[in-house]
N, C-alpha and C positions, 0 to 999 in steps of 0.2 A: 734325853736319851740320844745316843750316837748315831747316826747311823749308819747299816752295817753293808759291805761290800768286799769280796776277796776275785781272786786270778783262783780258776780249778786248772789241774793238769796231773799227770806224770811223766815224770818225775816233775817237782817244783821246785824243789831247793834251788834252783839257779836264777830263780824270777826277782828282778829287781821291784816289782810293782808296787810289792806292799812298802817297799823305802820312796818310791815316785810319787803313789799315790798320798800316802800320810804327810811328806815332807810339803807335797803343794794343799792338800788340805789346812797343817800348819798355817802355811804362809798366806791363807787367803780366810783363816777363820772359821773353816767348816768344820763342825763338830761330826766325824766319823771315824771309823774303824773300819781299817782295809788290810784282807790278813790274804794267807798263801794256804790252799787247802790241796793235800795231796789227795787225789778221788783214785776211788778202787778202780781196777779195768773194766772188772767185773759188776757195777754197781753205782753209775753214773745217774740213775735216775731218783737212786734213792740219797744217795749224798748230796741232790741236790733238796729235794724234797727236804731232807731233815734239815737243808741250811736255811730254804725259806720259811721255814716254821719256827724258826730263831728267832724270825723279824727281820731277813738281809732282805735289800734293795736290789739286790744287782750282782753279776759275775762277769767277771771276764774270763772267758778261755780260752785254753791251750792245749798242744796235743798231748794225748789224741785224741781230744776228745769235742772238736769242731763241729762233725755228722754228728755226736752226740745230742748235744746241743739241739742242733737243726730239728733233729725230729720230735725232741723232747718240748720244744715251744709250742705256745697255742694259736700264735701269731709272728709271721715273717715279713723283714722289711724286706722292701724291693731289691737291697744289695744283698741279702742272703738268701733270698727265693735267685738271685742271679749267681750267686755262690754257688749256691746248694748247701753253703756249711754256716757255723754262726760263730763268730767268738765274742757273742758281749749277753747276755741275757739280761731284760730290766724286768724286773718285779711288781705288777701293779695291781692288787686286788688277789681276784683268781686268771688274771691275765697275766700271761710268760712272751713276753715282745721279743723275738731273736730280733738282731742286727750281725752285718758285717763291716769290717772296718777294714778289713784285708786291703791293701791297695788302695785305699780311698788318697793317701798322699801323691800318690801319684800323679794327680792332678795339680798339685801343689808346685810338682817340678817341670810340669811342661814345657816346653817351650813358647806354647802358644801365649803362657801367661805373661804379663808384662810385667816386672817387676815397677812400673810406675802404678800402679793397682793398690801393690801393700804400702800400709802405713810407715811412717817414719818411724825409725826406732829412740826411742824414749834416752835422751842423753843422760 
């Protein structure tokens, strides 16, 4: 059985994820299903509810529905209790794990990093 994962937001139709995600799944062998789910304004709590009772794993979001999110988890990591907002939710049991990821690249481009750090890239 696959497992299952989507991006919520409105609007979504513009979201590449569900081609990002599937295409490196493909290429790296995981057997999942990563779809694009337009969620009501009105009714974020229960389109989420009816997705994990599907069987998904996980969601990532989009606006507007970030504070959504946030308060709707049962558990917050340290970067979205510093957020305040959440865009990834993981699925585990009766446990709802917000994460934020906003900004985490950031660090990626610092200055202070040394690019003698990163690996060589694979010829």
């Amino acid at each position: 059985m696959s497992d299952r994962y989507a991006v919520i937001g409105n609007p979504i139709g513009f979201s590449k994820s569900p081609l990002i995600h599937g295409t490196f799944a493909r290429m790296t062998g995981q057997d999942l299903i990563y779809e694009a789910i337009e969620g009501p304004l009105d009714g974020f709590n229960e389109r989420v509810d009816q997705f994990r009772t599907e069987g998904a794993k996980g969601l990532n979001i989009t606006a507007p529905f970030k504070l959504d999110a946030f308060e709707y988890a049962s558990e917050l990591s340290e970067s979205a209790e510093r957020a305040g907002a959440a865009n990834c939710l993981k699925f585990v049991g009766d446990r709802i794990i917000a994460e934020n990821f906003d900004g985490s690249a950031s660090s990626v481009t610092s200055p202070s990093i040394s690019a003698s750090k990163w690996p060589a890239a694979a010829s």
